[in-house]
Residue frames relative to the residue before (quaternion, step in Angstrom):
aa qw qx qy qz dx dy dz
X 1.0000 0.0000 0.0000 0.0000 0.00 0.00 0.00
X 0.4262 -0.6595 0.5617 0.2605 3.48 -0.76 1.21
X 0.7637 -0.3574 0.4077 0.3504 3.60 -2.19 0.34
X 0.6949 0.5992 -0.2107 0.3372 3.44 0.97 -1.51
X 0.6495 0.4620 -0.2942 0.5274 3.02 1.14 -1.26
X 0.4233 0.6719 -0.4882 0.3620 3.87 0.47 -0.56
X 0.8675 0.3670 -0.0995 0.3208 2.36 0.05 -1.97
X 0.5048 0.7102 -0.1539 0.4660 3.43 1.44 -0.47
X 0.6527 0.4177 -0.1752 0.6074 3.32 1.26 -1.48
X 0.5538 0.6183 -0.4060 0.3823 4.12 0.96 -0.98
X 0.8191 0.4162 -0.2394 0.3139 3.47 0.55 -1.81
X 0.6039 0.6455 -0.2741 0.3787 3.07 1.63 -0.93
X 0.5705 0.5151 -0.2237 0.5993 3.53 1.90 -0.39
X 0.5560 0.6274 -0.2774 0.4693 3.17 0.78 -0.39
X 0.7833 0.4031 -0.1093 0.4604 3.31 0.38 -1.62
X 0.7395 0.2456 -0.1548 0.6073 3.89 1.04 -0.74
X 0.7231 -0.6001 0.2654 0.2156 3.58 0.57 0.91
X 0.3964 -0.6500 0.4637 0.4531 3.79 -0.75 0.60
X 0.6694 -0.4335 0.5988 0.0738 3.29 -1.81 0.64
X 0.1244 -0.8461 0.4697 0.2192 3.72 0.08 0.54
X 0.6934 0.5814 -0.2928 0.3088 3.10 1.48 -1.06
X 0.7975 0.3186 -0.3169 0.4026 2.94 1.12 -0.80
X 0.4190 0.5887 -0.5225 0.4527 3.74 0.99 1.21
X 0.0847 0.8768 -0.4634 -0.0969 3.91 0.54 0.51
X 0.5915 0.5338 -0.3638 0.4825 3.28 1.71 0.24
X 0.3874 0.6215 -0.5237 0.4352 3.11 0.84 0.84
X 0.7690 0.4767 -0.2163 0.3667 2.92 0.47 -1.84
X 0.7102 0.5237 -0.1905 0.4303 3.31 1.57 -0.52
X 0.3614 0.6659 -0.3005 0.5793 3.53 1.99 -0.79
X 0.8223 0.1245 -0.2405 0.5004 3.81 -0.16 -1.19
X 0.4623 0.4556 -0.6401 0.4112 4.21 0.16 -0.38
X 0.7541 0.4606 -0.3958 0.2499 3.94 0.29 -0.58
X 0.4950 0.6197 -0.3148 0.5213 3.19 1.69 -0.98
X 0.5607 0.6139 -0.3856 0.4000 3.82 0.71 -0.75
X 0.7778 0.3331 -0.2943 0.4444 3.55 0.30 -1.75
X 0.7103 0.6094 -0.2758 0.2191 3.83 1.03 -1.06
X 0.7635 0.3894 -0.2779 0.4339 2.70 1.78 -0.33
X 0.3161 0.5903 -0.4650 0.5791 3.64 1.78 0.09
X 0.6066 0.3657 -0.4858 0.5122 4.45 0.36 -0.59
X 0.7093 0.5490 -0.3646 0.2501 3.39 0.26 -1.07
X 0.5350 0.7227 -0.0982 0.4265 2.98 0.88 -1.44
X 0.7630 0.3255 -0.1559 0.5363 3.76 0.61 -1.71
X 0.3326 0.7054 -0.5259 0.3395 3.91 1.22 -0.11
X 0.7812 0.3923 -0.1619 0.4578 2.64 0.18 -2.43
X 0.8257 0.3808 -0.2135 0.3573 3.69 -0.51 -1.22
X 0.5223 -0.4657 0.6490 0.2988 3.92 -1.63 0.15
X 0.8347 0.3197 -0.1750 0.4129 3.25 0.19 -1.46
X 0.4234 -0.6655 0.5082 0.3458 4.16 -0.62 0.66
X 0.0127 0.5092 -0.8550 -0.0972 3.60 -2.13 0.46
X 0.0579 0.6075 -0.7869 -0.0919 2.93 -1.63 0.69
X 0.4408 -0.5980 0.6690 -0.0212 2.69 -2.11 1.09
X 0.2563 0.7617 -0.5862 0.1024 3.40 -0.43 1.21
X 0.6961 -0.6250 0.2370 0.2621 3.03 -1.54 1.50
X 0.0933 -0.7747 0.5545 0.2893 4.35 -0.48 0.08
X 0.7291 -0.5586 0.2072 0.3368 3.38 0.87 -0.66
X 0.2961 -0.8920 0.2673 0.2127 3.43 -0.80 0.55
X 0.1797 -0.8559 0.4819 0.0544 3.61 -0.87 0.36
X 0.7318 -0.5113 0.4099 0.1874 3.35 -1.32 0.23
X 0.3691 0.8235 -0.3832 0.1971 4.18 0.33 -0.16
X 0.3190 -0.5329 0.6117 0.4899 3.88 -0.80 -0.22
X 0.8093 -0.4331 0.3762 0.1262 2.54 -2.26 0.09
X 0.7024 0.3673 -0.2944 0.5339 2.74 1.34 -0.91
X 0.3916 0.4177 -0.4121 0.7087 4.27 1.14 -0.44
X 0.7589 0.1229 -0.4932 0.4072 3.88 -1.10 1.08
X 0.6338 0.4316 -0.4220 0.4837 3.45 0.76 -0.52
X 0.5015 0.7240 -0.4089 0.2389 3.77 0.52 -1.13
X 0.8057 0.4323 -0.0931 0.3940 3.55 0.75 -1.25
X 0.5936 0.3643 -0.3039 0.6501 3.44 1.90 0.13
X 0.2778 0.6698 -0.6872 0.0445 3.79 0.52 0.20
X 0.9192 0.1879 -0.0761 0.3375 3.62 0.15 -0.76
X 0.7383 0.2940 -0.3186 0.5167 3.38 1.37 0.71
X 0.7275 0.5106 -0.3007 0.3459 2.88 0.83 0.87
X 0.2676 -0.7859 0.4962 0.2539 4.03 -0.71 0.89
X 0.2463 -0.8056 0.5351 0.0636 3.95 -1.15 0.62
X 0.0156 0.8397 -0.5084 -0.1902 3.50 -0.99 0.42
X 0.2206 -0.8943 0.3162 0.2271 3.19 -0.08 0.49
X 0.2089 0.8544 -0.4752 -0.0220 3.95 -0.68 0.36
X 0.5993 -0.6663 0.3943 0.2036 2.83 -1.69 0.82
X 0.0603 -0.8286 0.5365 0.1483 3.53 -0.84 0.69
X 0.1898 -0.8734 0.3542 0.2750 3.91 -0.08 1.35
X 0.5795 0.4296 -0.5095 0.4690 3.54 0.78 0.51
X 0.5506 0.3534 -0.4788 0.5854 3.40 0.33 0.63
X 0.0186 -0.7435 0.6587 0.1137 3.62 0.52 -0.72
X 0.7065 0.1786 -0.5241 0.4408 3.02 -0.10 1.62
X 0.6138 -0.5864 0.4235 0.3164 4.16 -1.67 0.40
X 0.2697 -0.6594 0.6971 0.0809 3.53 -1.30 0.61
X 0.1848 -0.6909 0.6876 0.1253 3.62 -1.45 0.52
X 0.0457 -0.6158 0.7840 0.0637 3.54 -1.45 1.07
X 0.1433 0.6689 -0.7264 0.0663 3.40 -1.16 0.91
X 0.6154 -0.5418 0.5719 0.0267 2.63 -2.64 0.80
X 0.2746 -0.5312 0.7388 0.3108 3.75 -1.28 0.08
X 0.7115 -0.4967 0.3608 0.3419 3.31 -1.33 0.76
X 0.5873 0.4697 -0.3490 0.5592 3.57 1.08 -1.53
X 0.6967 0.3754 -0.5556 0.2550 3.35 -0.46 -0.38
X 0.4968 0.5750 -0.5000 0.4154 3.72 1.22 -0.76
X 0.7939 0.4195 -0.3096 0.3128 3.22 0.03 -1.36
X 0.6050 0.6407 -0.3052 0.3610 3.52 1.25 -0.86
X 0.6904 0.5329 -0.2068 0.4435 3.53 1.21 -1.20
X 0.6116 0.5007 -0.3344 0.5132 3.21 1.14 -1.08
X 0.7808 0.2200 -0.4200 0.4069 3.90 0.17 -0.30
X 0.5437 0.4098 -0.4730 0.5592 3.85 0.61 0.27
X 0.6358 0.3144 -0.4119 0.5721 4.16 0.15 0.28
X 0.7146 0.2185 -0.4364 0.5011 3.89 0.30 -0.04
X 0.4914 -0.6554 0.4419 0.3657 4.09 0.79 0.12
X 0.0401 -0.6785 0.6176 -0.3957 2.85 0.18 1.83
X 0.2811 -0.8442 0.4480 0.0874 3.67 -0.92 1.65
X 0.6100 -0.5831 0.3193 0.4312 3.48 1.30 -0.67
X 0.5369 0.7027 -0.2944 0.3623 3.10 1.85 -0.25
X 0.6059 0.4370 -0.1335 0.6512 3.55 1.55 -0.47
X 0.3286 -0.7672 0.4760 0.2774 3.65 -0.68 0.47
X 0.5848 -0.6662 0.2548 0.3863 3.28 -0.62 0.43
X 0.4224 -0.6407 0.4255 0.4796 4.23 0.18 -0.01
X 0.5160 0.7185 -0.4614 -0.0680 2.70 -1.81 1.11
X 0.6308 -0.7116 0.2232 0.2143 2.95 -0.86 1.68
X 0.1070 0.8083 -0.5784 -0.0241 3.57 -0.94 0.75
X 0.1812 -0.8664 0.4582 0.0804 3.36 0.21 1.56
X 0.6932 -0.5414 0.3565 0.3150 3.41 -1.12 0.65
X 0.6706 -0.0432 0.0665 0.7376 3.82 1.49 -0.77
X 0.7535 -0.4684 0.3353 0.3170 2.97 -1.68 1.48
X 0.5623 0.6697 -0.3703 0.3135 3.60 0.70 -1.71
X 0.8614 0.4713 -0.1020 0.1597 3.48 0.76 -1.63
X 0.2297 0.8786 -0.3327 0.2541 2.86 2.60 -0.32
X 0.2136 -0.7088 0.5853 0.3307 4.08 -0.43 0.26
X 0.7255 -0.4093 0.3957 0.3867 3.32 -1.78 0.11
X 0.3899 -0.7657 0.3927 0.3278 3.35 -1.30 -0.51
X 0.5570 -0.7422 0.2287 0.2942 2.89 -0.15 1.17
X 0.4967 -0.7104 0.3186 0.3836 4.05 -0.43 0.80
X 0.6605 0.3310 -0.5078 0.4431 3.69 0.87 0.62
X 0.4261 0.6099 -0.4954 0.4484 3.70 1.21 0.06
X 0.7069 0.5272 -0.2603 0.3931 3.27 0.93 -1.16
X 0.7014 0.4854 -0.2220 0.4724 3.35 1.12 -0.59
X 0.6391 0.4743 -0.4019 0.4527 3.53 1.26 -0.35
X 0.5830 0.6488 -0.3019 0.3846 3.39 1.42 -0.91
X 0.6848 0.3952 -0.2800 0.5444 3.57 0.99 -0.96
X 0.7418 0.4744 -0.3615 0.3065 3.80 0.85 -0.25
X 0.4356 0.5859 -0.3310 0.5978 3.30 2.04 -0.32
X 0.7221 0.5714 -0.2717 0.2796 3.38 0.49 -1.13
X 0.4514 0.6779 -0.1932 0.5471 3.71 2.12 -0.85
X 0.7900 0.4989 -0.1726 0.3117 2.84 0.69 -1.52
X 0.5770 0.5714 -0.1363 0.5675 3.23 1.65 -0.62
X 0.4616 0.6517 -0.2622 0.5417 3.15 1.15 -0.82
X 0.8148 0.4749 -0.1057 0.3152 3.21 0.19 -1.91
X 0.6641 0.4922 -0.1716 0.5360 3.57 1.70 -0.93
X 0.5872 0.5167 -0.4284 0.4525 3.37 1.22 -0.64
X 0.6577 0.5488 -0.3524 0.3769 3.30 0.82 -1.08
X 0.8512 0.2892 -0.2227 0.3773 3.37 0.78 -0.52
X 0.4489 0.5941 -0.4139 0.5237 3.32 2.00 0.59
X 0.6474 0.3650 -0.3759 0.5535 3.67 1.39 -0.10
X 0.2943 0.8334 -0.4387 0.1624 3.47 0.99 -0.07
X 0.5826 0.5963 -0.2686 0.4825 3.65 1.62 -1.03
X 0.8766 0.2484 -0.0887 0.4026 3.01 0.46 -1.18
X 0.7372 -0.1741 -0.0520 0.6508 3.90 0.97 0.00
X 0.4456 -0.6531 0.5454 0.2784 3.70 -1.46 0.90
X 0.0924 0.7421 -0.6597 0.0744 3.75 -1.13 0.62
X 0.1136 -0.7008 0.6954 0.1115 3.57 -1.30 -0.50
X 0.3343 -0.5927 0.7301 0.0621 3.26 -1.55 1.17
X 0.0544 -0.6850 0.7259 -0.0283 3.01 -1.66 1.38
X 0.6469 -0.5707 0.4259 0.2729 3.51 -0.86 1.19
X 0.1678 0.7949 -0.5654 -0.1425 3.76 -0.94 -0.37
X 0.7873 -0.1956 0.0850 0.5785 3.48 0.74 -0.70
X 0.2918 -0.7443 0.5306 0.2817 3.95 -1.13 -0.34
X 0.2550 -0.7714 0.5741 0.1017 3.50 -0.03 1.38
X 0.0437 -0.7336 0.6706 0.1011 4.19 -1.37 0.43
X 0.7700 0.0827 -0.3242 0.5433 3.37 0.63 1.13
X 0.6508 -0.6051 0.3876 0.2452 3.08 -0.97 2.56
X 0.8401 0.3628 -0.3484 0.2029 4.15 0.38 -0.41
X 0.7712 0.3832 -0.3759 0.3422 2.76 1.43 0.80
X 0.1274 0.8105 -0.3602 0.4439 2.70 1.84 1.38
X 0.3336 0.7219 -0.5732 0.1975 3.25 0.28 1.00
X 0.1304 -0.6956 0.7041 -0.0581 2.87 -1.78 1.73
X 0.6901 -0.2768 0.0996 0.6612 3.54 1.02 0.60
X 0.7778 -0.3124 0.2906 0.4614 3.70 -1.90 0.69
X 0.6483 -0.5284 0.4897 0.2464 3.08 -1.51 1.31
X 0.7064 0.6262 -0.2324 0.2345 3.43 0.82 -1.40
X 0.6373 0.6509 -0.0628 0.4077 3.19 1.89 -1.07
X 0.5072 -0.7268 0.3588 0.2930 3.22 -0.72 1.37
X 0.0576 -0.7394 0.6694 -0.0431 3.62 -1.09 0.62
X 0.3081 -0.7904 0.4868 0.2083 3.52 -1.80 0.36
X 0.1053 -0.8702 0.4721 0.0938 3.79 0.07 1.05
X 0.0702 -0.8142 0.5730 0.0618 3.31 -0.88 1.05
X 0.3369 -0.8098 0.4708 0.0954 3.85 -1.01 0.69
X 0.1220 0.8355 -0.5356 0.0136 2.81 -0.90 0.50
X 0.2853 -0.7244 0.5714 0.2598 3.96 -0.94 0.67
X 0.2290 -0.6309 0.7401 0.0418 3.40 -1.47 1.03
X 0.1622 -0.7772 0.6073 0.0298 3.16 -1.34 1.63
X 0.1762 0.9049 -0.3811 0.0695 3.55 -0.63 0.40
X 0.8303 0.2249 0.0819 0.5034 3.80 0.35 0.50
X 0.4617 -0.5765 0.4235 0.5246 3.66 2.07 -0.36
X 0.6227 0.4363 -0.3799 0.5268 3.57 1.32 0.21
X 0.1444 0.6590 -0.7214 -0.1563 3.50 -1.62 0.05
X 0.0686 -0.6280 0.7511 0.1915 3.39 -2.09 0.24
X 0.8941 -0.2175 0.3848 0.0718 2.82 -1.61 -0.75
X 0.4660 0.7275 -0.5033 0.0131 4.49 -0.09 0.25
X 0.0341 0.6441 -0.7638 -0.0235 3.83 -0.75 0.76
X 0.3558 -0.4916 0.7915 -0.0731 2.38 -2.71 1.41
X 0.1168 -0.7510 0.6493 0.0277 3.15 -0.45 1.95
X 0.1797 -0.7962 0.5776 -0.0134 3.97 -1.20 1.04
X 0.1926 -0.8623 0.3802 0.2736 3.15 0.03 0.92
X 0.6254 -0.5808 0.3700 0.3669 3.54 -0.84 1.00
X 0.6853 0.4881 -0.4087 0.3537 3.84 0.75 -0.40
X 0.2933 0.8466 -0.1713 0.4097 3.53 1.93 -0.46
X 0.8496 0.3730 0.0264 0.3720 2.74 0.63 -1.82
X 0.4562 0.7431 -0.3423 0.3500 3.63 1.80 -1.42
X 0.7556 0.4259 -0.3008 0.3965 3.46 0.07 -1.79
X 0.7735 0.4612 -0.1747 0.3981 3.98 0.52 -0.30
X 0.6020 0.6729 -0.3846 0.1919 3.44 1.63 -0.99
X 0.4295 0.6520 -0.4755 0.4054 3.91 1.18 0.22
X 0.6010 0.4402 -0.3054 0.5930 3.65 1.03 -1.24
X 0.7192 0.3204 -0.5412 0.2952 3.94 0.22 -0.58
X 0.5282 0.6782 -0.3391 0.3821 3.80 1.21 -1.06
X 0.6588 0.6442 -0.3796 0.0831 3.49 0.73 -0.95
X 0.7393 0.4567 -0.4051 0.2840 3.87 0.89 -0.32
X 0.1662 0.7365 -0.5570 0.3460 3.24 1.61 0.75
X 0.7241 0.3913 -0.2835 0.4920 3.86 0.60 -1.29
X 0.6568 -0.4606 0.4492 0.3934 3.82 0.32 -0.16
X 0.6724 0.4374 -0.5157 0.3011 3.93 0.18 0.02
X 0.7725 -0.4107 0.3991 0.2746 2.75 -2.18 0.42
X 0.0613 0.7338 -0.6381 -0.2252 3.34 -1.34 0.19
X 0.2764 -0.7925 0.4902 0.2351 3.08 -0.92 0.59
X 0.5841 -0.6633 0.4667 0.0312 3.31 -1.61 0.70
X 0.2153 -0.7916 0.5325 0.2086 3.51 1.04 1.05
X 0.8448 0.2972 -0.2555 0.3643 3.91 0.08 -1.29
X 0.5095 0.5506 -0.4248 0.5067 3.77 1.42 -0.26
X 0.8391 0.2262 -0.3723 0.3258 3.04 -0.19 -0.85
X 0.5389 0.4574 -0.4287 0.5627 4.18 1.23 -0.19
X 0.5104 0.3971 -0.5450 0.5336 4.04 0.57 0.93
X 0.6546 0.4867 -0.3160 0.4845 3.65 0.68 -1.17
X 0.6534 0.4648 -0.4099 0.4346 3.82 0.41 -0.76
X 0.6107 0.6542 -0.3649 0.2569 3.16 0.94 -1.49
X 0.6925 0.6551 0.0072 0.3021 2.78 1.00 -1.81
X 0.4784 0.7109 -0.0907 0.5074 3.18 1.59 -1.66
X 0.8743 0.3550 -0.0999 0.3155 3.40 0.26 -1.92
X 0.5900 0.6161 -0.2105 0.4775 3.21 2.06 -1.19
X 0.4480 0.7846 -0.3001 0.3061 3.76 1.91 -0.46
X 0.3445 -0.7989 0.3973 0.2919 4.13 0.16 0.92
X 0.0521 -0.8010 0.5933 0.0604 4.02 -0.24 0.09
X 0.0732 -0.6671 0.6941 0.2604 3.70 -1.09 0.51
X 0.4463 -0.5399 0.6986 0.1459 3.30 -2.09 0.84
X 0.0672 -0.5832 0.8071 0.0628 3.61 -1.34 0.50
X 0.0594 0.6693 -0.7347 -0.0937 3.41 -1.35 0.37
X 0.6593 -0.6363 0.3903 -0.0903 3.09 -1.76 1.42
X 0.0952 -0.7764 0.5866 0.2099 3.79 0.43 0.36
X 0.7617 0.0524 0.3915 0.5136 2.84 0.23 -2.46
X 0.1655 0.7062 -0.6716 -0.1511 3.36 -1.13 0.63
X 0.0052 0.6436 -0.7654 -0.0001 3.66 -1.87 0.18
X 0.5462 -0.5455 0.5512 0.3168 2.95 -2.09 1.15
X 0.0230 -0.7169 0.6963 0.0262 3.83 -1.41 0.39
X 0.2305 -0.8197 0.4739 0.2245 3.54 -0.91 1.16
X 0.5089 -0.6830 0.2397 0.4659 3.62 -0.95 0.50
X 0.3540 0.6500 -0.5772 0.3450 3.65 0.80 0.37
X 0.6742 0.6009 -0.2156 0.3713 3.52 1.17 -0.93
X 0.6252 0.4048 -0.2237 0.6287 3.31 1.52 -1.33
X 0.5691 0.6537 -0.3669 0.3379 3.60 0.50 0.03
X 0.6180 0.3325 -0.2004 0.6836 3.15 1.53 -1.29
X 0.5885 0.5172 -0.6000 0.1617 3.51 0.03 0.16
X 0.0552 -0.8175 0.5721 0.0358 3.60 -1.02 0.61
X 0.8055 -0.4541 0.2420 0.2939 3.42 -1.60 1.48
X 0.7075 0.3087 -0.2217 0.5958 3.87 -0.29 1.05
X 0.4518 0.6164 -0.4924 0.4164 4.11 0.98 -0.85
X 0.1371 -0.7115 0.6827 0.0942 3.17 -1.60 0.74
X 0.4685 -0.6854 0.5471 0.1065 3.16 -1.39 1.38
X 0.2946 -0.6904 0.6111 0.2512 3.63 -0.64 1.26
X 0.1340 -0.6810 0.7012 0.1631 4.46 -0.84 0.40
X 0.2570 -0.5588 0.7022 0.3585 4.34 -0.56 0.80
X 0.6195 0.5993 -0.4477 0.2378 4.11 0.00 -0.94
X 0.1893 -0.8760 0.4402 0.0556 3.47 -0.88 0.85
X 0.7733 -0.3964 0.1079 0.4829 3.73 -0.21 -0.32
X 0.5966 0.5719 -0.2128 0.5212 3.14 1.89 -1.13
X 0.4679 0.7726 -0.4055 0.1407 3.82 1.22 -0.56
X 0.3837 -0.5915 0.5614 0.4334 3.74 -0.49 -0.50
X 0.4116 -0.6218 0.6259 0.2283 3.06 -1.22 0.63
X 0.2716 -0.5838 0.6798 0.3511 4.09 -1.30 -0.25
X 0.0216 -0.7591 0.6427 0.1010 3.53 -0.87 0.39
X 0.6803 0.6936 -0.2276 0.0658 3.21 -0.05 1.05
X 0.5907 -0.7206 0.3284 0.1548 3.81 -1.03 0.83
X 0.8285 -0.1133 -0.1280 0.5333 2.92 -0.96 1.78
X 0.5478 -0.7451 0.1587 0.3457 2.93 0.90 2.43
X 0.1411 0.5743 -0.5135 0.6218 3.87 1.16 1.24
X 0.4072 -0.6315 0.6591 0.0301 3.34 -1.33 1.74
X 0.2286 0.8078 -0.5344 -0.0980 3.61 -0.37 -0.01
X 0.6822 0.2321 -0.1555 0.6757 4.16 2.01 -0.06
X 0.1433 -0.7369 0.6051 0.2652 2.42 -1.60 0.35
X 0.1121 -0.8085 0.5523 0.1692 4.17 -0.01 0.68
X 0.4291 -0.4235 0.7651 0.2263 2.97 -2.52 -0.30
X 0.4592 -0.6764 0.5288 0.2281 3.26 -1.24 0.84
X 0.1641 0.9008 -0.4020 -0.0008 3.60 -0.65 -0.10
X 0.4953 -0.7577 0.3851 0.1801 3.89 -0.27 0.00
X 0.0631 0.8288 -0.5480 0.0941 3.71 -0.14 0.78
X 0.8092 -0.0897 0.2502 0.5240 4.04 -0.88 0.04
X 0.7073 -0.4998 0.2856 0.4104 3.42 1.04 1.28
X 0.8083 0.3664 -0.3432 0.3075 3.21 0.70 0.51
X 0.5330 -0.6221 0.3442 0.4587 4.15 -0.19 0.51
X 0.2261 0.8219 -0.5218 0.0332 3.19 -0.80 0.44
X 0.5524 -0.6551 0.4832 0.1794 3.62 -1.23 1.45
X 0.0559 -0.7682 0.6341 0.0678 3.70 -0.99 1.18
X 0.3905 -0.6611 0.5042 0.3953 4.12 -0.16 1.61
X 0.2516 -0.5925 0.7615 0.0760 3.63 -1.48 0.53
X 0.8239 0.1463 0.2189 0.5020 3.51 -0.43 -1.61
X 0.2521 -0.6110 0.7135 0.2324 3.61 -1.56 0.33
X 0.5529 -0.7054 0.3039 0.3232 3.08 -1.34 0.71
X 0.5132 -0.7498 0.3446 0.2360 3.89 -0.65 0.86
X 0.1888 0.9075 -0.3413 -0.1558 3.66 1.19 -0.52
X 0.5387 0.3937 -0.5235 0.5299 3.88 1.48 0.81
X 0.5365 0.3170 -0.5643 0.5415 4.17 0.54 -0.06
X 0.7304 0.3644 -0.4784 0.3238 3.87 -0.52 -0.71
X 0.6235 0.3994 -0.5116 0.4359 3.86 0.74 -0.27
X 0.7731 0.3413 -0.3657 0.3900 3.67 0.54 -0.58
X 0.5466 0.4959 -0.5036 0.4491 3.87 1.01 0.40
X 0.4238 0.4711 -0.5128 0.5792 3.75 1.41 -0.35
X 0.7374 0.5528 -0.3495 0.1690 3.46 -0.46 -0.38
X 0.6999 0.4007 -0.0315 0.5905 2.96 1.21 -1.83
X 0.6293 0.4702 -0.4024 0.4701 4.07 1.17 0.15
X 0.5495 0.6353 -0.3825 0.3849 3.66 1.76 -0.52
């Protein structure tokens, strides 16, 4: 395929919108953002929210904002390797919901919320609503960045927190963007968060989003540093080896309380160090502040020791 056509094949994507299906790292990018922020989330608070993904979809900007004109709060931020701004926003309940499960709220009180007779009448938000909203709103921020982490590196910078979708602007209304949903539970309450992406954002990368269509791995920066974490914190017992020899039980039979064992092994010997009767050192014996102690020499070798088992038989 020639340059031209590329370029040809880009605008023509461009102009009729991204395809969700054939981006399965999305669908997989935010199911992660879901669990990371439901961990996050249970850090801070006693009482659980979970946050589980509904789905994503294709739309302008202005058709995803449209449906939150009046119940919904936004933050916007800029990401400069995208060089352009994303929006994570809230249904009101969720403000009101988060704020009493982050100050430890039990469930015994419902959470507040306000359902005015006409949009017009909605009160302001108050300046610690406002402050949980922008600190929840980071926090998200912070997981996306590291739920896209597989597939391209970026960073979200805060800028401001808009409470009416029309003056949320993350580029011309007219322009194609991707909005994912999601429902936050918390308290016998749930509302509402979508992440609006604009579709130009996305272009320079959509091969990396398409890719587990072909079969490769992705890898999980924060799974697999939980698994290591985990992995390393894991207890193990060590046996360590002097000497071994066959002995028949006529032999252990005659042994008797006070008998000394002759060992052929001498100071210079190797030691076996090893776990879950699995060689895994080899040591030197040695002495320290009155106590024995094993200095590693060698890992263990287990294709020469099968072929010295062999060639001694």
């Amino acid at each position: 395929m020639s340059a031209t056509q590329v370029i040809r094949e880009d605008k023509l994507l461009e102009s009729t919108g991204i395809s969700i299906d054939r981006l399965p790292m999305l669908q997989l990018i935010f199911d992660r953002l879901s669990t990371s922020c439901a961990d996050t989330v249970r850090q801070m608070s006693s009482s659980p929210a979970y946050f589980s993904f509904a789905g994503v979809q294709s739309q302008r900007i202005g058709e995803a904002l449209g449906g939150h004109s009046y119940n919904a709060i936004a933050g916007i931020f800029h990401s400069p390797e995208w060089d352009s701004r994303i929006l994570i926003g809230f249904d009101r309940d969720v403000v009101f919901t988060l704020l009493e499960v982050l100050f430890g709220a039990d469930g015994s009180e419902p959470a507040y919320k306000y359902e005015p007779d006409f949009p017009d009448d909605e009160r302001p938000y108050t300046n610690i609503e406002m402050q949980v909203a922008q600190a929840v709103f980071e926090l998200v921020a912070r997981n996306l960045k590291t739920a896209f982490a597989p597939v391209c590196d970026t960073s979200f910078h805060f800028e401001r927190i808009e409470t009416r979708m029309d003056f949320a602007a993350i580029g011309s209304r007219s322009n194609l963007a991707v909005k994912a949903q999601f429902l936050i539970q918390g308290l016998d309450n749930c509302g509402g968060m979508f992440i609006v992406i604009p579709q130009t954002a996305l272009n320079p990368f959509r091969q990396n989003l398409s890719r587990v269509l072909s079969g490769s791995a992705v890898r999980d920066p924060r799974w697999s540093k939980q698994i290591q974490s985990k992995v390393q914190r894991t207890e193990v017992k060590l046996s360590a080896i002097l000497e071994e020899r066959p002995i028949s039980l006529g032999e252990i039979s005659a042994l008797k309380i006070g008998q000394v064992l002759e060992l052929q092994a001498s100071p210079r010997s190797l030691v076996q160090l090893q776990c879950n009767d699995e060689t895994v050192f080899w040591c030197r014996l040695g002495q320290r502040d009155g106590s024995y102690v094993l200095k590693i020499e060698d890992s263990a070798n287990y294709e020469q020791e099968f072929l010295d088992d062999l060639l001694s038989r």
